[in-house]
VEXDREN-2710 file (C-alpha; in Angstrom, 1 decimal):
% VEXDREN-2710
k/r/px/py/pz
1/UNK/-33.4/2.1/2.7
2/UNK/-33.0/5.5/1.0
3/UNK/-34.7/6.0/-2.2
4/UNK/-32.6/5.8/-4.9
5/UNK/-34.1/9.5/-6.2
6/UNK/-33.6/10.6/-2.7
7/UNK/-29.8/9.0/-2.9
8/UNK/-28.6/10.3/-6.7
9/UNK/-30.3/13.8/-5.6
10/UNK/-27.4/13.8/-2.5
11/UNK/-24.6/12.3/-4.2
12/UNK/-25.3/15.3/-7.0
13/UNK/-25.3/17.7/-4.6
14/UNK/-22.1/16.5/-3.2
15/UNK/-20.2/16.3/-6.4
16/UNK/-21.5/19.9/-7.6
17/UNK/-21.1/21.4/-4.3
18/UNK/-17.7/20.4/-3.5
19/UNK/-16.5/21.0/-7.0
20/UNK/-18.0/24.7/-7.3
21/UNK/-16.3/25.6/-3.5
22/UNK/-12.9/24.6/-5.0
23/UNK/-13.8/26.3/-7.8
24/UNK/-14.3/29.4/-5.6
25/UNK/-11.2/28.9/-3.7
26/UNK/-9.1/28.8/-7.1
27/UNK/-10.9/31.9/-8.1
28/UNK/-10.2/33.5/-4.6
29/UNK/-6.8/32.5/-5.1
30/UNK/-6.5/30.7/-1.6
31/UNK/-4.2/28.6/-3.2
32/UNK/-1.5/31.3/-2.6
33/UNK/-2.6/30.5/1.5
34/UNK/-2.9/27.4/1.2
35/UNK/-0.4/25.5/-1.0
36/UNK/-1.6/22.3/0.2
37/UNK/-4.1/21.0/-0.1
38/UNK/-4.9/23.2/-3.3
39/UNK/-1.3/21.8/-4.6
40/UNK/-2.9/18.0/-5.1
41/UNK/-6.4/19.1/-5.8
42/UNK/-5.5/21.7/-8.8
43/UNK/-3.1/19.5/-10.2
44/UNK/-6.1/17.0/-11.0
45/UNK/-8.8/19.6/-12.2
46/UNK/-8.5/18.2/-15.6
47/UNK/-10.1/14.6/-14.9
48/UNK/-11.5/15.5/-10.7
49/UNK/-14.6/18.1/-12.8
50/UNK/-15.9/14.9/-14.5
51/UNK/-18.5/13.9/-12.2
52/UNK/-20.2/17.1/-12.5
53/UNK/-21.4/16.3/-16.1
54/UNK/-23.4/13.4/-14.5
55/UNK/-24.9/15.8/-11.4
56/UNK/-25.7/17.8/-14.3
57/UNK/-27.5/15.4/-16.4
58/UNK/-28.8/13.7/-12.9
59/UNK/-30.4/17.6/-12.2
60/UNK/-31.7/18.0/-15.5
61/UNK/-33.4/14.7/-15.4
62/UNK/-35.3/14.8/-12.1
63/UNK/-35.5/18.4/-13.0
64/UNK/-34.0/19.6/-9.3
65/UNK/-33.9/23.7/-10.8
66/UNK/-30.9/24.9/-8.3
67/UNK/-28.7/21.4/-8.8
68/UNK/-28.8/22.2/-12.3
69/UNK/-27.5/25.7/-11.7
70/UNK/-25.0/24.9/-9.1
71/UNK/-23.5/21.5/-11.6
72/UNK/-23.6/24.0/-14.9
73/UNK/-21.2/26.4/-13.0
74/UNK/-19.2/23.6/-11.9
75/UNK/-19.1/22.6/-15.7
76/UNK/-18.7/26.0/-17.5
77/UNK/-15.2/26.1/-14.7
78/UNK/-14.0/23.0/-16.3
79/UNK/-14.4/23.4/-19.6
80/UNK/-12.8/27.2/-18.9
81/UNK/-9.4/25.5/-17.0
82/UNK/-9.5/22.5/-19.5
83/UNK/-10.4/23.6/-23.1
84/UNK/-6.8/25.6/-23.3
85/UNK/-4.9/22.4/-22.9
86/UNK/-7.2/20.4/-25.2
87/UNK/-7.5/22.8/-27.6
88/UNK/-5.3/21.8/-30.8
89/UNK/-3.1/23.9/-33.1
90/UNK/0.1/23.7/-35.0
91/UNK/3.8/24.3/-34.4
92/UNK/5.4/27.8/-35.6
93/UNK/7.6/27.7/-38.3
94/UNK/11.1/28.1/-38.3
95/UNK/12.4/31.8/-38.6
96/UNK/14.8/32.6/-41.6
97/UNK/18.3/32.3/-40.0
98/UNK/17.5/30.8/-37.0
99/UNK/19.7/28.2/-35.0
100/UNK/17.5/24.8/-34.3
101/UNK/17.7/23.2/-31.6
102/UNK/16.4/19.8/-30.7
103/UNK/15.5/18.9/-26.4
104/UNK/14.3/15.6/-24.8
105/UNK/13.5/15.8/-21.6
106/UNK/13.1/12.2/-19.8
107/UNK/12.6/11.4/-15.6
108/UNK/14.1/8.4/-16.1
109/UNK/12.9/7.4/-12.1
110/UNK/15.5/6.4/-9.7
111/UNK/14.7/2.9/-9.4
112/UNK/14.7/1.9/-13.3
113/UNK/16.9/-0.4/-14.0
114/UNK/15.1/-0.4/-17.8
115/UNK/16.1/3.6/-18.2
116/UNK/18.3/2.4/-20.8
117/UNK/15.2/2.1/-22.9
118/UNK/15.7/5.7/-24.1
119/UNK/18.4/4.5/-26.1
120/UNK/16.2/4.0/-28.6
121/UNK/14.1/7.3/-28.7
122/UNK/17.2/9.1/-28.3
123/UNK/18.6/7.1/-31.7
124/UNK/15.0/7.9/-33.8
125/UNK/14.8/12.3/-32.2
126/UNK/18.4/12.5/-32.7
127/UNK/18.0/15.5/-30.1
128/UNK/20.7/18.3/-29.9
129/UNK/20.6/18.3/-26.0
130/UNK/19.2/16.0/-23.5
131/UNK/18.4/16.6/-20.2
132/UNK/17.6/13.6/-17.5
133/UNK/16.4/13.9/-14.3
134/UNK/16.0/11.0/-11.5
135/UNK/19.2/10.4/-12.5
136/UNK/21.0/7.7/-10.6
137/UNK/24.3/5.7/-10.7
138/UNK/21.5/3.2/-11.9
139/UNK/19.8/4.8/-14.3
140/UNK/22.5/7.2/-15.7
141/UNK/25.0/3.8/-16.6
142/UNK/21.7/2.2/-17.9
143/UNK/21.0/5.0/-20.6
144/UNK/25.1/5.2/-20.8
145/UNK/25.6/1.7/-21.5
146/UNK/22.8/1.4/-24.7
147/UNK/25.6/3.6/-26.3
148/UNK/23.9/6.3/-27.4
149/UNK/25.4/9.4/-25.5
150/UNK/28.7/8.7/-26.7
151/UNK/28.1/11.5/-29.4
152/UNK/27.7/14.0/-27.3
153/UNK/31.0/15.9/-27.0
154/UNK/29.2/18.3/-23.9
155/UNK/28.0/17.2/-20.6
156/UNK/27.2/18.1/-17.1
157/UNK/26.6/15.0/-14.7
158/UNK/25.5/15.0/-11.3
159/UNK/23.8/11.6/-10.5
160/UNK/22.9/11.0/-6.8
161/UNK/21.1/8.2/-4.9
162/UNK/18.1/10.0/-4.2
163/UNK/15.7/11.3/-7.1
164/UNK/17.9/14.7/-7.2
165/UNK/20.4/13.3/-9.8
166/UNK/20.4/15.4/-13.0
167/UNK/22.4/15.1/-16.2
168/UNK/23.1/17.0/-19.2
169/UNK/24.5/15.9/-22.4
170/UNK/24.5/18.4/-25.7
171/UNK/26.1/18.4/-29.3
172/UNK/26.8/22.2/-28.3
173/UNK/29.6/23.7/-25.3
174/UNK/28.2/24.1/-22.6
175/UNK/29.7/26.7/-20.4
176/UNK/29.3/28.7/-17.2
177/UNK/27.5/25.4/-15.2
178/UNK/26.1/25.6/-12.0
179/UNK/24.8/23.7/-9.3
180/UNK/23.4/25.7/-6.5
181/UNK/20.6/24.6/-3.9
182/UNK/17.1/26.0/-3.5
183/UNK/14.7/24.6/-1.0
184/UNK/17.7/21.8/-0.2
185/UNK/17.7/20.6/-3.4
186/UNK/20.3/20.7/-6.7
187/UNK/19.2/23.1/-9.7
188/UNK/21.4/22.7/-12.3
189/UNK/21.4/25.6/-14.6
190/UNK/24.7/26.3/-17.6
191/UNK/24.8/28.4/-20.6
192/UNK/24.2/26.7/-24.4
193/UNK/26.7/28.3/-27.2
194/UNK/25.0/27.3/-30.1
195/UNK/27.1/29.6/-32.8
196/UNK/29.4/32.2/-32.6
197/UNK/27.0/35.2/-31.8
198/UNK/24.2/33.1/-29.9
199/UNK/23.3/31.7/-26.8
200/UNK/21.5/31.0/-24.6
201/UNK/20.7/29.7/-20.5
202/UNK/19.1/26.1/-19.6
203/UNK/17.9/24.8/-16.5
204/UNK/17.6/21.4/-15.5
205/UNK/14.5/21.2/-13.6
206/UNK/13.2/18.9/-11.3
207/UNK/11.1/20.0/-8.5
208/UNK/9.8/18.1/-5.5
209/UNK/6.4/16.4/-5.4
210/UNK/4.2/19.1/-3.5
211/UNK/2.4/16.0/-2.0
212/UNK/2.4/17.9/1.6
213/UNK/2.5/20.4/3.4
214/UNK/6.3/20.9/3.7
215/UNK/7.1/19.9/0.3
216/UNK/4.6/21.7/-1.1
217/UNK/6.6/25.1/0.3
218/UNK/9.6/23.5/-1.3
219/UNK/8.1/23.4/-4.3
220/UNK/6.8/27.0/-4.6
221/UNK/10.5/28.4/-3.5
222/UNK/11.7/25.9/-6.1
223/UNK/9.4/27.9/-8.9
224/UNK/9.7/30.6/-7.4
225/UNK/13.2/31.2/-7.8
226/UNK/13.4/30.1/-11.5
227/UNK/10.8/32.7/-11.6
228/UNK/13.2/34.8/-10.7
229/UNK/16.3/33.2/-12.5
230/UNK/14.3/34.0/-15.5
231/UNK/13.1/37.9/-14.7
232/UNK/17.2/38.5/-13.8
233/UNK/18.8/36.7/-17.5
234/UNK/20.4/38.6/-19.9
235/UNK/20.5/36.3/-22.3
236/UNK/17.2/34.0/-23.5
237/UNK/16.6/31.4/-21.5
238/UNK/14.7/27.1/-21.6
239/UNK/13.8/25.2/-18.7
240/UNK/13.3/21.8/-19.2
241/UNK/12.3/19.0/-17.1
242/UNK/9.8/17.7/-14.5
243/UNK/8.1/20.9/-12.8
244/UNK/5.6/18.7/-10.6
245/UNK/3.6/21.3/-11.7
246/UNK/0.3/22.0/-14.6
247/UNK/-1.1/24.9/-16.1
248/UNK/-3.6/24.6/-13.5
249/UNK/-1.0/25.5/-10.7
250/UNK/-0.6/28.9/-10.2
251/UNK/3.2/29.0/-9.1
252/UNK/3.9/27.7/-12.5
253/UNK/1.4/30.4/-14.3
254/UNK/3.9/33.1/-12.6
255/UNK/6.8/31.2/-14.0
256/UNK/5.2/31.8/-16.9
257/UNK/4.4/35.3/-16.5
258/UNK/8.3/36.0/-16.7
259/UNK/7.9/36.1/-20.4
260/UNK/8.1/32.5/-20.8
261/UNK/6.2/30.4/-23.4
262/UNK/5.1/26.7/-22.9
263/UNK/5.9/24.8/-25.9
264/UNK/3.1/22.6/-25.6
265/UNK/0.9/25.7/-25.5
266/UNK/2.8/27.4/-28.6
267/UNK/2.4/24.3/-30.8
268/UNK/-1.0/23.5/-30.0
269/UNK/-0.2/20.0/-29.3
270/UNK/-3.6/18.9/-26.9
271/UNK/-4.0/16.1/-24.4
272/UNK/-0.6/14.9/-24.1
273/UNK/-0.2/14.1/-20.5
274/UNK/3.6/12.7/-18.9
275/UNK/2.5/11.1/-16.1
276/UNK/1.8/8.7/-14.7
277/UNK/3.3/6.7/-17.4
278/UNK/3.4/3.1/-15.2
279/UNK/0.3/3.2/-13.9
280/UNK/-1.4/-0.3/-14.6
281/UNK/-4.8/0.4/-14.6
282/UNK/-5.1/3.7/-15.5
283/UNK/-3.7/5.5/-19.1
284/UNK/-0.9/8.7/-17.8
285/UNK/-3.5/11.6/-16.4
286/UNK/-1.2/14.7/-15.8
287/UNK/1.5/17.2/-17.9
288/UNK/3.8/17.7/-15.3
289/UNK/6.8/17.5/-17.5
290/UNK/7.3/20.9/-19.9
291/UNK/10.0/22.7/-22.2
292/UNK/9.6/26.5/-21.7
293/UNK/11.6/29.2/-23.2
294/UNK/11.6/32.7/-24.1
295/UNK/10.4/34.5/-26.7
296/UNK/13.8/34.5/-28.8
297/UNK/12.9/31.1/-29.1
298/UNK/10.1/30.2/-32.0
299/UNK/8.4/26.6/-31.2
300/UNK/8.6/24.6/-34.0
301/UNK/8.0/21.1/-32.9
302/UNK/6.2/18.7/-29.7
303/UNK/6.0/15.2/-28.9
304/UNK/6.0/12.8/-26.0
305/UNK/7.9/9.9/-25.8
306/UNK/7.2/6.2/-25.6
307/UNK/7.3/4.6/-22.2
308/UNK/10.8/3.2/-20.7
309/UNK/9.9/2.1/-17.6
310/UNK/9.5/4.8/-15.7
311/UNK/6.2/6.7/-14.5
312/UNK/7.3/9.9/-17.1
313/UNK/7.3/9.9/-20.6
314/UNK/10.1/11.7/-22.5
315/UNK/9.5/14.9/-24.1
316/UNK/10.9/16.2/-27.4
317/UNK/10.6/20.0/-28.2
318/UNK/11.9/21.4/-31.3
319/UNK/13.1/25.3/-30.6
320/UNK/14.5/28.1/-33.2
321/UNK/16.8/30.6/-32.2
322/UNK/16.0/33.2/-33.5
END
C-alpha cells in the first residue's frame, strides 16, 4: 500500500506538472499548431488551474521545496489568465448625443421546445434588437408564439433543422442582409440604420463547437473571417452571439485585436459565465456567448439572462452610438 505522504506527494506533482506544461504551451503559443486539443483545454483554464492551489498548500505543508515552486507558477498563470475576467468595474456612461441601442443575444438550443421562455426576458429588457441563434422551426415558433416579437417592424429569419438557424428581429431597418457560408456554415451579417446619419454592421454569430479536430479548423476560419469582416468595414461594426469561444482562446483575442471591445470587459461586469446553463449538477462554468463592437460604440450596460431551457443564458448589452 503506498503511503499516503508518498501518494499526495505524486498526485501534487501530477496536477502542478501538467498544469505548468500547458501553461508553457499557451505561452509558446502551440495553440496556433495545435487547435485541438488546446481548443478544449484553454476554454476551461478558468476552473481546470484549481487543483494547483491544493498541490500548493500539499508542498508547503510537507515542505517538498521544488513542488512548491513548480505549483506557485502554476498559480501566479491562473490568477494572470483569470483575474481580468473576475476583476469588477462599471459600465461607461452614455455619450451626449448618442443613439442607444439595446441587444439580447439568446442560443435558444435546437431541441427546446421551452425557448418560448424568452418571452418574458424579452418583455422586462425591452431590447432594440434581438438576435437568436439555434434557431429552429421549433424554437423560432416557440419564442414567436409567447407574442412578443410582434413589435418588431424588422427581421431577418433563417431557421433550419440543424443548430445553424439564426434570426434577427429589430425596432430599427435593417438593410443590406446577407447570408454567406464560411467553413460550411451560415453567417448572417446586415446593416442597422438607427437614424438618419448613423449606422452601423451586425453579425449574427454562431460558431461551431471546436470539440475536435475538424471542427476545431472550422471554428478558427469561422473567427477568422469575422476577423477579417471587421478589419475590411467602413462603417462600425457588433457581433453578437455564441463564439464557442473565451478570452482565454486566442482566435477570439485576434478577433479582438481588430479594434473590437468586449462589452463584458468594458463594463467590468465579472464572473458571469453563459454556459452550460442546463447542467444539473454543476452551476454554468464558461462565457462563450459575447456582444463585441467597435469603438464608435460606448458600453453602457451588461447582464445575463435567466435560464429558458436551454444550456445558454441570454445576454443583454446596452451600446451608445456615438
Amino acid at each position: 500500500m503506498i503511503p499516503p505522504r508518498t501518494l499526495t506527494i505524486f498526485l501534487s506533482w501530477v496536477v502542478a506538472g501538467t498544469l505548468v506544461i500547458i501553461t508553457a504551451g499557451r505561452l509558446l503559443h502551440l495553440d496556433d499548431v495545435l487547435s485541438w486539443p488546446y481548443s478544449g483545454i484553454n476554454a476551461f483554464a478558468p476552473v481546470e488551474y484549481l487543483p494547483a492551489y491544493v498541490a500548493l498548500a500539499a508542498a508547503f505543508a510537507l515542505r517538498r521545496n521544488r513542488l512548491l515552486v513548480v505549483s506557485l507558477l502554476a498559480v501566479i498563470a491562473h490568477l494572470a489568465f483569470t483575474v481580468p475576467e473576475l476583476w469588477p468595474g462599471r459600465p461607461e456612461a452614455v455619450p451626449a448625443g448618442a443613439a442607444k441601442v439595446r441587444i439580447m443575444t439568446s442560443n435558444l438550443l435546437y431541441t427546446n421546445g421551452d425557448a418560448g421562455r424568452l418571452g418574458a426576458q424579452i418583455t422586462r429588457a425591452r431590447p432594440d434588437i434581438v438576435v437568436l441563434e439555434e434557431a429552429t422551426p421549433l424554437t423560432l415558433d416557440a419564442v414567436t408564439k409567447s407574442g412578443v416579437l410582434d413589435g418588431y417592424a424588422y427581421r431577418e429569419a433563417h431557421p433550419r433543422p440543424d443548430p445553424f438557424g439564426v434570426a434577427v428581429f429589430s425596432r430599427f431597418p435593417l438593410v443590406q442582409a446577407e447570408l454567406p457560408m464560411v467553413a460550411d456554415l451560415p453567417s448572417l451579417r446586415m446593416t442597422v440604420r438607427v437614424d438618419a446619419t448613423r449606422q452601423f454592421r451586425l453579425f449574427a454569430v454562431h460558431t461551431v463547437s471546436p470539440t475536435s479536430r475538424d471542427y476545431a479548423a472550422r471554428w478558427r476560419r469561422q473567427l477568422d473571417a469575422l476577423r477579417a469582416e471587421a478589419a475590411l468595414s467602413p462603417v462600425p461594426v457588433v457581433f453578437a452571439g455564441d463564439f464557442n469561444a473565451t478570452r482565454d482562446h486566442r482566435p477570439f483575442a485576434r478577433l479582438l485585436d481588430e479594434r473590437l471591445r468586449d462589452a463584458h470587459d468594458v463594463a467590468g461586469a465579472g464572473w458571469t459565465p453563459t454556459w452550460n446553463a442546463n447542467h444539473l449538477a454543476l452551476p454554468p462554468l464558461l462565457r462563450i456567448d459575447h456582444v463585441l463592437a467597435s469603438p464608435q460604440f460606448a458600453v453602457t450596460g451588461y447582464q445575463v439572462g435567466d435560464k429558458i431551457g436551454s444550456d445558454h443564458k441570454p445576454l443583454v448589452v446596452d451600446l451608445a452610438l456615438r
